[in-house]
C-alpha positions in Angstrom: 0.0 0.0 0.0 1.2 3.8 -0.5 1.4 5.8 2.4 1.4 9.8 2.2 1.5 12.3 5.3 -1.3 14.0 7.1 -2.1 17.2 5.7 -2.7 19.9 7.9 -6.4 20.4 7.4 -6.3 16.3 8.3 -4.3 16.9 11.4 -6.7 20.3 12.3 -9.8 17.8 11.8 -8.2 14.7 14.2 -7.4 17.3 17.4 -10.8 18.8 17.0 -12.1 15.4 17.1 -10.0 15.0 20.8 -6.8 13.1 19.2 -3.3 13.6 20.2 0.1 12.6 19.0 3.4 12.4 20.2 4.2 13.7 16.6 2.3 14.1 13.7 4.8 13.7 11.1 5.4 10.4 12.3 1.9 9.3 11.0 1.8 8.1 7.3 -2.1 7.3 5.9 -3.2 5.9 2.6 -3.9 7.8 -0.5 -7.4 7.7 0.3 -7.9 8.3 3.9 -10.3 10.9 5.2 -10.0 11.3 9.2 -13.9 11.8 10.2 -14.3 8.3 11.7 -10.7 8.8 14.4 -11.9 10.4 17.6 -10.8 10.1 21.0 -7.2 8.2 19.5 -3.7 8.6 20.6 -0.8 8.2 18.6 2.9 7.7 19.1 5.9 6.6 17.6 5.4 5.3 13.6 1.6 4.8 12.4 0.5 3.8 9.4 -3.1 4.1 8.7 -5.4 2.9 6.2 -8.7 4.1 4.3 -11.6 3.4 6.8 -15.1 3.2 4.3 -17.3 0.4 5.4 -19.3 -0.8 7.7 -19.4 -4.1 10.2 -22.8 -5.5 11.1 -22.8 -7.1 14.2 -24.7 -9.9 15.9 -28.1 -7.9 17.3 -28.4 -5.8 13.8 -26.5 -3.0 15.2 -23.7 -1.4 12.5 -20.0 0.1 13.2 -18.1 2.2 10.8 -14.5 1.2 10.5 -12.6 3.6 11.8 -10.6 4.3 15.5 -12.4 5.6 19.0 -11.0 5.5 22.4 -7.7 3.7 21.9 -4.0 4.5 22.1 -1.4 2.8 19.2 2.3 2.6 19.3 4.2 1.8 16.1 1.3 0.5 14.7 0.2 -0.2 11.3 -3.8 -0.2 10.8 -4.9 -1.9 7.4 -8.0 -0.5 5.1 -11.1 -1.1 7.0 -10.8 -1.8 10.7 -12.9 -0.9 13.7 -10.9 -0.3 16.8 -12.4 0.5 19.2 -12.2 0.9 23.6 -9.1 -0.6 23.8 -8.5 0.1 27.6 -4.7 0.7 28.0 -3.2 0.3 24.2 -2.3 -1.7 21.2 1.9 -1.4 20.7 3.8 -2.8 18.0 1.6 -4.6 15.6 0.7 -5.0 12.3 -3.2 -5.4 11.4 -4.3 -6.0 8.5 -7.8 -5.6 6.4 -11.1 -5.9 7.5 -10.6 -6.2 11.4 -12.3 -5.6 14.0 -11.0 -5.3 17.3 -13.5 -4.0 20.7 -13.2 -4.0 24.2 -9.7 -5.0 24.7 -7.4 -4.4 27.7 -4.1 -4.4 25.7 -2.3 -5.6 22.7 1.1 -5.5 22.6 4.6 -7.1 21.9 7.7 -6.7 24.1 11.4 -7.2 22.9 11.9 -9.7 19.7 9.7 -12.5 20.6 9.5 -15.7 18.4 5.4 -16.3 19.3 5.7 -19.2 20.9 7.8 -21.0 18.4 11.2 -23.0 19.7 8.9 -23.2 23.0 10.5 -26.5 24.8 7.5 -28.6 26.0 8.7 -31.2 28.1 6.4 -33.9 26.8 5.9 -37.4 28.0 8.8 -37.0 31.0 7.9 -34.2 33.5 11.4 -33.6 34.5 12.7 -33.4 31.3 14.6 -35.4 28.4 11.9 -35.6 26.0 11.4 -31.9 25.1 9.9 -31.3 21.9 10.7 -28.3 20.6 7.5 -26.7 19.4 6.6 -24.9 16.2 4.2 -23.4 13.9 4.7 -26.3 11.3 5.1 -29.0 13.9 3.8 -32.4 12.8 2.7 -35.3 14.9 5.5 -37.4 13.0 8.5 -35.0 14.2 7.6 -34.0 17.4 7.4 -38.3 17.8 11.1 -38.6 16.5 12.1 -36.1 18.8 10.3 -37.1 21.7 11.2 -40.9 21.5 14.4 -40.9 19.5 16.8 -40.1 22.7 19.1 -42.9 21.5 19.8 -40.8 18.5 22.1 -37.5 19.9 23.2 -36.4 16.9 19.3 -36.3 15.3 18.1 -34.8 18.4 20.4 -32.0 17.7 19.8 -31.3 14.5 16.2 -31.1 14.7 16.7 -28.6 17.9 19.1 -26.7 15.7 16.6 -26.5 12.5 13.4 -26.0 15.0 15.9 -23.1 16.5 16.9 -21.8 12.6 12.9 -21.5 12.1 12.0 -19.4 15.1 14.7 -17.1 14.6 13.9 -16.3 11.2 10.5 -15.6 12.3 11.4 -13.6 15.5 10.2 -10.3 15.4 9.7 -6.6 17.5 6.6 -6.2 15.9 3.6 -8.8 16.0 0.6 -9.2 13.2 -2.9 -9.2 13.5 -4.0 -11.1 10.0 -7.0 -9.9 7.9 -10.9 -10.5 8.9 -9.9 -11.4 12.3 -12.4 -10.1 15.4 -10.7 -9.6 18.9 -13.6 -8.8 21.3 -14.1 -8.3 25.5 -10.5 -10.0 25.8 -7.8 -9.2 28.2 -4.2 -9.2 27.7 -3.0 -10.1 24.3 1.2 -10.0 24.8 3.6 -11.4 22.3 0.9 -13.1 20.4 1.2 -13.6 16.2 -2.9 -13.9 15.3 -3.8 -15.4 11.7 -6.2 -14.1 9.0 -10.2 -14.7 10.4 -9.2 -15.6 13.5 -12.2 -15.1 16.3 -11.0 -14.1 19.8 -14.0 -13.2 21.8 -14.0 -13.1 25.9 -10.6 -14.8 26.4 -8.1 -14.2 29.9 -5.1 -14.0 28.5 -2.6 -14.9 25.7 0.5 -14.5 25.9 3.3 -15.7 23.7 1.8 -17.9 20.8 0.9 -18.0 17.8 -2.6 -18.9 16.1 -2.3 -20.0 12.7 -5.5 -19.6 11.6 -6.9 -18.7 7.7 -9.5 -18.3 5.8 -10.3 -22.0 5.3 -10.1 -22.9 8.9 -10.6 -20.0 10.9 -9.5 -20.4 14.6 -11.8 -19.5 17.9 -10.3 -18.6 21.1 -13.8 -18.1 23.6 -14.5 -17.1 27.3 -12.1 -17.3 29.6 -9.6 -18.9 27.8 -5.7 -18.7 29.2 -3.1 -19.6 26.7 1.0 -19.6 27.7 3.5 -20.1 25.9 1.6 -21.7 22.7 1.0 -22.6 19.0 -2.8 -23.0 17.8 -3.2 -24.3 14.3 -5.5 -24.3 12.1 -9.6 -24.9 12.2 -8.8 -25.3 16.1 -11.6 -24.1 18.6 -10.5 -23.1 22.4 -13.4 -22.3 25.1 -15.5 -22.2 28.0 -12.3 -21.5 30.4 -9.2 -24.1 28.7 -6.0 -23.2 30.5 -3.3 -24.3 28.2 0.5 -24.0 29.0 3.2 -24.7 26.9 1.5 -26.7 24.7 0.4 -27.1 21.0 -2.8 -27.3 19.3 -2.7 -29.2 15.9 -5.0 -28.6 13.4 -9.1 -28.9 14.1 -9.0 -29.5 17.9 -11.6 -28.6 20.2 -10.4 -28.3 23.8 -13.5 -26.4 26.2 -15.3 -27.0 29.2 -12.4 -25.9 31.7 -10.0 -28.2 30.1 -6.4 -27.5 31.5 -3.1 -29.0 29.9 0.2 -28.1 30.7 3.7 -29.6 28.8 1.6 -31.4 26.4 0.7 -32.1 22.6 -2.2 -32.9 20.6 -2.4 -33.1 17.1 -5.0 -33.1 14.4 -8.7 -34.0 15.8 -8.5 -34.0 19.1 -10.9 -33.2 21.8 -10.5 -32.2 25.7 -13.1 -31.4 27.6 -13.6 -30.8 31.9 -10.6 -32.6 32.7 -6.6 -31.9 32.8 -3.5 -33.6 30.6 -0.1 -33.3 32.0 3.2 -33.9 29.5 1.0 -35.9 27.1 1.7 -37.0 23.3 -1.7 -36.7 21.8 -1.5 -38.1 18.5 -4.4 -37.4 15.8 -8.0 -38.7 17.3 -6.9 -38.8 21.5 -10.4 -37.8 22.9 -11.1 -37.5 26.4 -14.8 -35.9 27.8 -14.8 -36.4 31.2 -14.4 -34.3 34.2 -12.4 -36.7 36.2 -10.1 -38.2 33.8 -6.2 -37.5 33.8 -3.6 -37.9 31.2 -0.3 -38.0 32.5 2.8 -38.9 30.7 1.1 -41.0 28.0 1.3 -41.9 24.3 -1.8 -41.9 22.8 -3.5 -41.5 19.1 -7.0 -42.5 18.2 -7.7 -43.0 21.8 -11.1 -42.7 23.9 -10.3 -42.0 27.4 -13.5 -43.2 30.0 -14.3 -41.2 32.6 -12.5 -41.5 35.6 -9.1 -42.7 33.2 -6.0 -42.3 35.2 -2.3 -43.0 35.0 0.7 -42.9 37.7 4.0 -41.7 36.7 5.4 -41.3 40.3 6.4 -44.2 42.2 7.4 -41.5 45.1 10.8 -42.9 44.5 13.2 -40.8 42.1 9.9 -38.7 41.0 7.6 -38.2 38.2 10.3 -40.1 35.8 7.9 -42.7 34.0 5.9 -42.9 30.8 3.6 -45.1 29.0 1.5 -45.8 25.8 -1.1 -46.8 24.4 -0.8 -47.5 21.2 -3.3 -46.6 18.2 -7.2 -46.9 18.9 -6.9 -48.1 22.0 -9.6 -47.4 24.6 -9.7 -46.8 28.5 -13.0 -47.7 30.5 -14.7 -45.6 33.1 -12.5 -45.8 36.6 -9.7 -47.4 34.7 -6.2 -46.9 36.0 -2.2 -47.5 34.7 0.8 -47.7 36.8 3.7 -46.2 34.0 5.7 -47.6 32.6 3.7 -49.8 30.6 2.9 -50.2 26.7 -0.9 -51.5 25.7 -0.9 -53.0 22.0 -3.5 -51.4 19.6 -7.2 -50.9 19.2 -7.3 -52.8 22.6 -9.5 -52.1 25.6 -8.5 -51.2 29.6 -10.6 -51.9 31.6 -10.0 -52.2 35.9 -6.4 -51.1 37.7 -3.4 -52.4 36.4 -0.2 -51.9 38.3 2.2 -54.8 37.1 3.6 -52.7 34.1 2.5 -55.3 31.1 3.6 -54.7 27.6 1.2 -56.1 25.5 2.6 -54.2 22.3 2.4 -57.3 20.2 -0.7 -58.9 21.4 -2.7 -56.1 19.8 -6.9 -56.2 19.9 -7.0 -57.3 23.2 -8.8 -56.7 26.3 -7.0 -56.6 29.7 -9.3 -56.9 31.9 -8.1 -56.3 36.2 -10.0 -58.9 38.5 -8.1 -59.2 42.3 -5.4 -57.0 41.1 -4.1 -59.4 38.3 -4.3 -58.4 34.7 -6.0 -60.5 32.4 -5.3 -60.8 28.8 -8.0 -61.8 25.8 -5.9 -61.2 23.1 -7.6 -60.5 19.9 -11.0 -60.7 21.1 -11.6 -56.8 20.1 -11.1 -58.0 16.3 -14.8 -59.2 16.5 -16.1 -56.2 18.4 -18.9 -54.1 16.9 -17.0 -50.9 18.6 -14.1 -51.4 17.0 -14.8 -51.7 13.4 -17.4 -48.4 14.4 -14.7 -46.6 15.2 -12.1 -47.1 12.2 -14.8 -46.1 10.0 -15.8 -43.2 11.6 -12.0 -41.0 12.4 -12.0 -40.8 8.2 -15.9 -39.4 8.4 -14.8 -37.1 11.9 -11.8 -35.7 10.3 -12.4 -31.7 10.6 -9.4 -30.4 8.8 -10.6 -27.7 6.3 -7.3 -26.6 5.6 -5.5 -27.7 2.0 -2.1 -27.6 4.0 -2.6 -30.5 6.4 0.5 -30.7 8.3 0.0 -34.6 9.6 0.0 -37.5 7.5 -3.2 -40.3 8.9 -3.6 -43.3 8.1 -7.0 -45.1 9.3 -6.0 -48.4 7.9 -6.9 -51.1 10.9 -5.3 -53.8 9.3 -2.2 -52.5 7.5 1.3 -54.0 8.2 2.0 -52.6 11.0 -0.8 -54.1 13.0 -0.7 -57.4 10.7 3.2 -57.8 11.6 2.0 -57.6 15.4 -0.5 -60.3 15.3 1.8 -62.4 13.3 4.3 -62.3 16.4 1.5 -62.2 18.7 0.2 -65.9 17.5 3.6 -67.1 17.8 3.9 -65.8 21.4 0.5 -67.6 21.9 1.3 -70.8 19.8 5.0 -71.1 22.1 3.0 -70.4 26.0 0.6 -73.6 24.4 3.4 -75.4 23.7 6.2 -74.5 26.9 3.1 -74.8 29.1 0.8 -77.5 28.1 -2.8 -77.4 25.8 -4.6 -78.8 28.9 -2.8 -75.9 31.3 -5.7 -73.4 32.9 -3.6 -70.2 33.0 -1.1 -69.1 31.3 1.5 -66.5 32.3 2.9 -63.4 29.9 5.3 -61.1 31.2 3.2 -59.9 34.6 -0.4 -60.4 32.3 -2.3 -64.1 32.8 -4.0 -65.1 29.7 -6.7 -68.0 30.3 -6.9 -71.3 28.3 -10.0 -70.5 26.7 -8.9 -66.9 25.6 -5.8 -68.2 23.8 -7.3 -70.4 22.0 -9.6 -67.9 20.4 -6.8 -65.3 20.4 -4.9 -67.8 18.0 -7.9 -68.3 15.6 -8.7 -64.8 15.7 -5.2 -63.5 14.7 -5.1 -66.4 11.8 -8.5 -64.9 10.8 -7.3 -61.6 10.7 -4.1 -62.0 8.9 -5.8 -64.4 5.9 -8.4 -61.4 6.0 -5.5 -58.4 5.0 -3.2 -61.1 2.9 -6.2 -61.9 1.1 -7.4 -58.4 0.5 -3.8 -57.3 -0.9 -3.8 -59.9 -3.1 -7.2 -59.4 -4.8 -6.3 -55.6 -4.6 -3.3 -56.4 -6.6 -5.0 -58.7 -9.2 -8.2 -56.4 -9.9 -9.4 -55.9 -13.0 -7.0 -57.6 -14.9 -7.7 -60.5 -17.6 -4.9 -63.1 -17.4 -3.8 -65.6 -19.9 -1.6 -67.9 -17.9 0.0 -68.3 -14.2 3.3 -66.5 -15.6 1.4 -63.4 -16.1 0.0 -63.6 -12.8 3.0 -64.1 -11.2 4.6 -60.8 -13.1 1.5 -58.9 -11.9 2.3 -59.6 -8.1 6.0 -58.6 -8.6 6.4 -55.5 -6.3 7.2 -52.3 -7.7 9.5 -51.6 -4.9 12.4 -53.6 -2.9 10.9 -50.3 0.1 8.9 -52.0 2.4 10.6 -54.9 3.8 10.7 -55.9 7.4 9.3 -53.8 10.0 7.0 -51.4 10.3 6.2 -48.3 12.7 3.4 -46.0 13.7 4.7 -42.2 13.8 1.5 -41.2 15.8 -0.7 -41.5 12.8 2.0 -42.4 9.9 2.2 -46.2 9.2 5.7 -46.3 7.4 8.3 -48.5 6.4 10.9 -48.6 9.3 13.7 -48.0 6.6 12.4 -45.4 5.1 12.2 -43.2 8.5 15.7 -44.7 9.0 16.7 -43.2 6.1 15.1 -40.2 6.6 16.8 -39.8 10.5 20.2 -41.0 8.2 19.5 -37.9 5.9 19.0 -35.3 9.2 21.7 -36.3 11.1 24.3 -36.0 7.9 22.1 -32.0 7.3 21.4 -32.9 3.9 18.1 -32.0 5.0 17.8 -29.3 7.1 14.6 -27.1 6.9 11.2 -28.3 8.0 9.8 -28.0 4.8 11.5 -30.7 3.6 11.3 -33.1 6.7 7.4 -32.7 6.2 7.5 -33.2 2.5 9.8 -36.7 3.2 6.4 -37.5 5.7 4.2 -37.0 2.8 6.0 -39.0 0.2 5.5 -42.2 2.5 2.2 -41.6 3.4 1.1 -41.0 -0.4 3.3 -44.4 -1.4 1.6 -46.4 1.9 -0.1 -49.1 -0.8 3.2 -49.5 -2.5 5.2 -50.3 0.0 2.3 -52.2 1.9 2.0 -54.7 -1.2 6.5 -55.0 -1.1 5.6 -56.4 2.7 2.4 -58.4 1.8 4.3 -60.1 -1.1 7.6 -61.1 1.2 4.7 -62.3 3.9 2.6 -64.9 1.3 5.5 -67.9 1.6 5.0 -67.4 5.6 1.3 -67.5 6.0 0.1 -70.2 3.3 3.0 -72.0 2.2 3.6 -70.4 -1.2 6.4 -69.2 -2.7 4.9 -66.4 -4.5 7.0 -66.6 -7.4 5.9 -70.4 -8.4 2.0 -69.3 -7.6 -0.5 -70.7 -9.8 -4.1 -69.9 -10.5 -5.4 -72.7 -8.5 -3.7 -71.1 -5.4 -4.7 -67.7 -5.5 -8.3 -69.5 -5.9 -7.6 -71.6 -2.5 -6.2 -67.9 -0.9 -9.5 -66.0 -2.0 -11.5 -68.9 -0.3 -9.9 -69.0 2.6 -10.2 -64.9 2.5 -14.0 -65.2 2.2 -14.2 -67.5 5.0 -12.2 -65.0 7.2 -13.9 -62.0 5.8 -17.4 -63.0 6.1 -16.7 -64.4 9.8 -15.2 -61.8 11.1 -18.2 -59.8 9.7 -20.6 -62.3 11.3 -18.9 -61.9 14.2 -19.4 -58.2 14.4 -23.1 -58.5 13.3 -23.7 -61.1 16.5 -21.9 -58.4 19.1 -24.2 -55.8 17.3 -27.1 -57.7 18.0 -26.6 -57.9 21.7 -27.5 -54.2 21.8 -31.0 -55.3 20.9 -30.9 -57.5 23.1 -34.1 -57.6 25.7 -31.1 -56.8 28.7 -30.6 -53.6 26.8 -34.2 -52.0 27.0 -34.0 -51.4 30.7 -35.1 -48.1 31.4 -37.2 -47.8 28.2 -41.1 -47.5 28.9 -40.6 -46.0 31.8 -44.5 -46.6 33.1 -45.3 -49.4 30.2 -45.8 -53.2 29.4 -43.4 -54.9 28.4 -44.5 -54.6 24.6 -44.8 -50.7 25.4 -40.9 -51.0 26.3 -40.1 -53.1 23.3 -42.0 -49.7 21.2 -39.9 -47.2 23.1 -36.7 -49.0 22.3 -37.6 -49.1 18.8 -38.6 -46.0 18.8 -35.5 -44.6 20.1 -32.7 -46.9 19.0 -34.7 -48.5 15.9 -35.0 -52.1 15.0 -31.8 -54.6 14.4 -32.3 -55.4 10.8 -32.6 -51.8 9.7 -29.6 -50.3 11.9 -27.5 -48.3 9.8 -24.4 -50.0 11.1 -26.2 -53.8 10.5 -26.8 -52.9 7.5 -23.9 -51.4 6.7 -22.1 -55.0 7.8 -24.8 -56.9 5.9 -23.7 -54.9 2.6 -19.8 -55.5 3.7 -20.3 -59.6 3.4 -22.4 -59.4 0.1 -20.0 -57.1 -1.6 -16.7 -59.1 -0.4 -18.4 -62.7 -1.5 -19.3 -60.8 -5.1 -15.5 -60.0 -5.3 -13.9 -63.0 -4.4 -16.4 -65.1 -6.8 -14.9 -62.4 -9.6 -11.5 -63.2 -9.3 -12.1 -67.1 -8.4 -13.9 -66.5 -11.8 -11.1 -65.3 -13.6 -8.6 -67.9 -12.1 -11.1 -70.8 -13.4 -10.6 -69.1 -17.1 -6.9 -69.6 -17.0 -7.1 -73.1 -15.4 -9.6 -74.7 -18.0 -7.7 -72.9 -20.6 -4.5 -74.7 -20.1 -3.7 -78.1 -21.1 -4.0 -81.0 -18.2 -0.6 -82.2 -17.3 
C-alpha cells in the first residue's frame, strides 16, 4: 500500500475530534484516507493508517463504521477497513491487517523480539525433562514423535533442535501481526501473540506468547475465559469455555472447552479435551477424552477414547515423576480405569479395571486386559470381532475436521495394515509357544506380569489367523483387480512388487504407518544435514504416506510364503483360488462376528429403562422408537452390505482364475 503524510487540514480535523500525537509527522495514511471516523485516538511513535469506508454489522443488527475511538497505538500499522475500538490501555507494536475488528480489549502488545511461541520446549511425555519437543508453527505429529522418542539418537536430536531453533529465529520479530478479517472482542491481555487471517478471539483471559495460525479455510476460535501460555494454535482449532493451556500445542481442528487445563503437552490433528486436565501428554491425531475426572499423565496416545474416571501414575514417590507409557493406536480406557507407568498397551485394545504390574502387550494387539483381584487379564484379539471397533475405524476418516488444503500430519486409518498385521503375526507365535512350553490342557497361562486364560488363547490364535488371511487376502485381490490373465506367468509378473521399500518392520509415527527403513533413512539424511529445513522433513512425511499401498504390497508379497506355504514366485491360478476362499471364509466371519456383538445391543437386557411406566410390549415400542429395529440399523446394514460385496468380489477373481485353469492343457 502507498502511504502519504497528514495534511494539515487532516491533522486540524483529528485534534478537533479529541486526538493527540506524540508527533504528527510520524503518521503516514493511505492515499485515500479521510480522518472523520478517528476520535478520541492517541498516537505515538510510527503509524501507518489505512482508508476506513465500510461498515461491520454485528450480531443484534446494530452497525459500526471502521474507523478508530477511544484507543491509544504505538508503532502501529492499521490496514483498510478496521474498527478499533475501547481498547483500555493500548495496542503497541503490531501490524493489522484488512477488514478487522478489534473491541473492548485491555491491551495488545509485543515486548522485545519474541519468536510467538515457536522453539517453545514442551517437556512432553517425562515431566522432569529429556523428551522436550521443541515446538513450532509447522510441527507435525510425526517429528515431534522422532524427537520425543528418538533419545538414543544425539546427533538427530540436535539437529532437529538446531533447525526448530533456525525456524523461530527467522521468524522472530519486534513487531507482532494481526491477520486480515480477524475479530478480537471483551479480551484481556494479548502480549507477544502472532494472530492469523479470520481468526475469532471473543472473551478470552489472557494470551501471551503464541501464535494462532488460523486462515481463511479454517478459521481459529479462542472463547470465554480462555488462558493460553507459551503456545502454538493451528488451524480450524476451537479453544473455550475457560481451557487453560500452557506450553502446549494445538494441531490442526482441535476442540479443547469445558475448563480443560493442559500443561507440557501435545495434541495433534482432531482431538478433543473437555472438563478434565493432561499433563506432559503425546496426543496423536483422534486422542479424545470428555470427562471431568479423567487425567492424562505422561502417556502416548492417538485414536484413543479415554472413559471417565481414566487415570495413570508416573510417580512411584521414589526418584519422582520419571515414568511414561502408551497406548498404542485406537486403543480405549473404561470408566475408573487406571495404569501404573511404565507400561505399553498394544493397539485398538481395551483397559478396563487397575493395572499396576507394568504389562507390555505391544504385540498382542486387539485385546482386552481386563483387572479382576489385582491381576491383569489378557483376551488377546477378542476386540477383532467387536462391533465398537470396526465403528470406530470407520468413523476417524468421516470425523476428520481439517478444512485446511495444508494438512500438516499424514493419517492413516488403515486397521489392518502391516504394521498391526506384523504384530499379530508375532503375537500368534507368542501364543502358539505359551501352548506349547506350558501345556494345551494348562488353565492359566503367564505373559510377562499379564495371565492369559486357556479359553482366551485359543480364540486369540484363531482370531489372529483370521485376521491376517483377512488383509493377505485383501492385498492380493487388490493387486490382481481388474486384470484378464492368460496364464499363471502373467499372474506371477502382476504380483511382482514395484519396490524392494517396504521390507521388514514397520512403525506408527503417531498417525503415519511407514516402512521402518524409510524413517531410517530419513533420520540418516537429518543427522548427515542434507536436509535441514522443515519443509523438507514434512515433505519426506508426505511422500511415505502417499506411497503407503506400494510399499504395503513389497511387505504383503515377502509375507505370502510365511502365511500359506507359497512361494509367491511359483504361484499358480489354483492357489490364488484356494487364498481367496480361505479370505471369504475370514472376511465374512469376522463380519458375522461383528453383526452377532451388534445384536446384543438389541438384546431384551438392553431396553432397561425404556417405557418408563409401560408393558413390556410398550418398552419393546420405546426401544424401537429410540434406538430402531436390528435389521434396519445403519451399522447392520452397513455390515450386511460388507459380506455381500466381499463374497461378489472373491467369486470375480475365483472366476477369472477358473478361465486360465480350464484354458490350459491338463498335465
Amino acid at each position: 500500500m502507498e502511504y502519504r503524510k497528514l495534511t494539515d487540514k487532516e491533522i486540524q480535523q483529528l485534534k478537533e475530534q479529541a486526538c493527540l500525537s506524540d508527533n504528527w509527522d510520524k503518521i503516514s495514511v493511505a492515499k485515500d484516507f479521510t480522518p472523520e471516523h478517528i476520535h478520541h485516538t492517541r498516537f505515538s511513535g510510527e503509524i501507518r493508517l489505512g482508508a476506513f469506508n465500510t461498515k461491520f454489522t454485528l450480531p443484534g443488527g446494530i452497525k459500526k463504521h471502521s474507523g478508530l475511538r477511544h484507543v491509544t497505538l504505538h508503532n502501529v500499522t492499521v490496514g483498510n477497513n478496521c474498527c478499533i475500538e475501547n481498547i483500555h490501555n493500548y495496542i503497541a507494536n503490531y501490524e493489522i491487517g484488512n477488514d478487522t475488528f478489534i473491541e473492548n480489549v485491555d491491551i495488545i502488545l509485543v515486548s522485545g523480539i519474541s519468536r510467538f511461541g515457536n522453539g517453545v520446549e514442551v517437556s512432553v511425555l517425562n515431566e522432569t525433562g529429556g523428551r522436550e519437543v521443541l515446538i513450532n508453527d509447522r510441527l507435525s505429529a510425526h517429528q515431534a514423535y522422532i524427537m520425543a522418542l528418538y533419545r538414543h539418537r544425539p546427533e538427530l536430536i540436535s539437529r532437529l533442535k538446531e533447525i526448530t531453533d533456525r525456524y523461530a529465529e527467522k521468524y522472530s520479530s519486534a513487531t507482532g501481526s494481526i491477520g486480515h478479517h480477524a475479530t478480537i472482542v471483551n479480551t484481556g491481555s494479548i502480549r507477544n501473540v502472532r494472530i492469523g487471517d479470520y481468526t475469532h478471539i471473543c472473551g478470552a483471559c489472557r494470551l501471551d506468547n503464541g501464535s494462532i495460525i488460523s486462515n481463511e479455510h479454517a478459521p481459529v476460535h479462542i472463547g470465554h475465559g480462555v488462558i493460553c501460555d507459551d503456545f502454538i494454535i493451528s488451524s480450524g482449532s476451537h479453544i473455550d469455555d475457560g481451557a487453560m493451556l500452557s506450553r502446549c500445542f494445538i494441531g490442526q481442528a482441535c476442540k479443547l472447552g469445558h475448563n480443560y487445563s493442559a500443561s507440557d503437552s501435545l495434541f495433534f490433528s482432531n482431538c478433543q479435551g473437555e472438563n478434565g486436565e493432561a499433563c506432559a501428554i503425546f496426543a496423536g491425531p483422534f486422542t479424545v477424552t470428555h470427562h471431568k475426572s479423567t487425567l492424562l499423565i505422561a502417556g502416548m496416545f492417538s485414536f484413543m477414547n479415554a472413559g471417565s474416571g481414566s487415570n495413570q501414575s508416573n510417580h512411584m514417590y521414589k526418584l519422582g515423576p520419571i515414568h511414561q507409557g502408551t497406548l498404542e493406536r485406537g486403543a480405549k480406557t473404561t470408566s475408573d480405569s487406571y495404569i501404573l507407568w511404565p507400561a505399553r498397551v498394544g493397539a485398538f485394545s481395551l483397559v478396563m479395571g487397575r493395572h499396576v504390574n507394568h504389562s507390555d502387550t505391544s504385540n498382542l494387539p486387539f485385546s482386552y486386559l481386563i483387572e479382576q483381584n489385582n491381576t491383569t487379564y489378557l483376551a488377546p484379539a477378542v476386540n477383532l470381532r467387536s462391533v465398537g471397533t470396526i465403528r470406530d475405524a470407520r468413523k476417524w476418516p468421516k470425523r476428520d475436521g481439517r478444512k485446511d488444503p495444508d494438512k500438516l500430519d499424514y493419517i492413516n486409518y488403515n486397521l489392518l495394515s502391516p504394521y498391526t498385521v506384523q504384530k499379530m503375526l508375532k503375537g500368534r507365535e507368542i501364543l502358539l509357544r505359551l501352548r506349547n512350553a506350558s501345556g494345551e490342557l494348562s488353565d492359566i497361562y503367564s505373559f510377562h506380569s499379564a495371565k492369559i486364560r486357556n479359553s482366551a488363547l485359543v480364540k486369540g490364535i484363531r482370531l489372529y489367523e483370521t485376521a491376517i488371511n483377512k488383509f493377505m487376502g485383501n492385498s492380493i485381490i487388490k493387486r490382481l483387480e481388474n486384470i484378464e490373465f492368460q496364464n499363471d506367468e502373467e499372474i506371477r509378473r502382476q504380483l511382482k512388487p514395484d519396490t524392494e521399500t517396504g521390507s521388514g518392520e514397520w512403525v506408527d509415527i503417531s498417525g503415519l504407518i511407514a516402512p521402518k527403513s524409510e524413517v531410517e533413512k530419513l533420520i540418516n539424511r537429518i543427522e548427515t544435514g542434507e536436509i535441514n529445513r522443515l519443509k523438507d522433513i514434512n515433505a519426506e512425511f508426505k511422500r511415505m504416506h502417499e506411497n503407503y499401498y506400494t510399499y504395503e504390497w513389497r511387505w504383503a508379497y515377502e509375507k505370502i510364503e510365511k502365511v500359506f506355504g507359497i512361494n509367491p514366485e511359483d504361484i499358480t491360478a489354483k492357489d490364488i483360488i484356494n487364498i481367496v476362499e480361505k479370505w471369504k471364509e475370514s472376511v465374512i466371519g469376522l463380519d458375522r462376528l461383528v453383526y452377532e456383538d451388534a445384536k446384543k445391543e438389541f438384546s431384551m437386557a438392553y431396553m432397561t429403562g425404556f417405557g418408563a411406566d409401560g408393558s413390556q410390549a410398550e418398552k419393546e415400542r420405546d426401544f424401537e422408537q429410540v434406538q430402531g429395529d436390528f435389521e434396519s440399523n445403519p451399522f447392520v446394514t452397513a455390515v450386511l452390505e460388507h459380506i455381500k460385496a466381499k463374497s461378489a468380489l472373491g467369486d470375480e477373481l475365483i472366476g477369472r482364475m477358473k478361465k486360465i485353469i480350464h484354458g490350459q492343457p491338463e498335465s
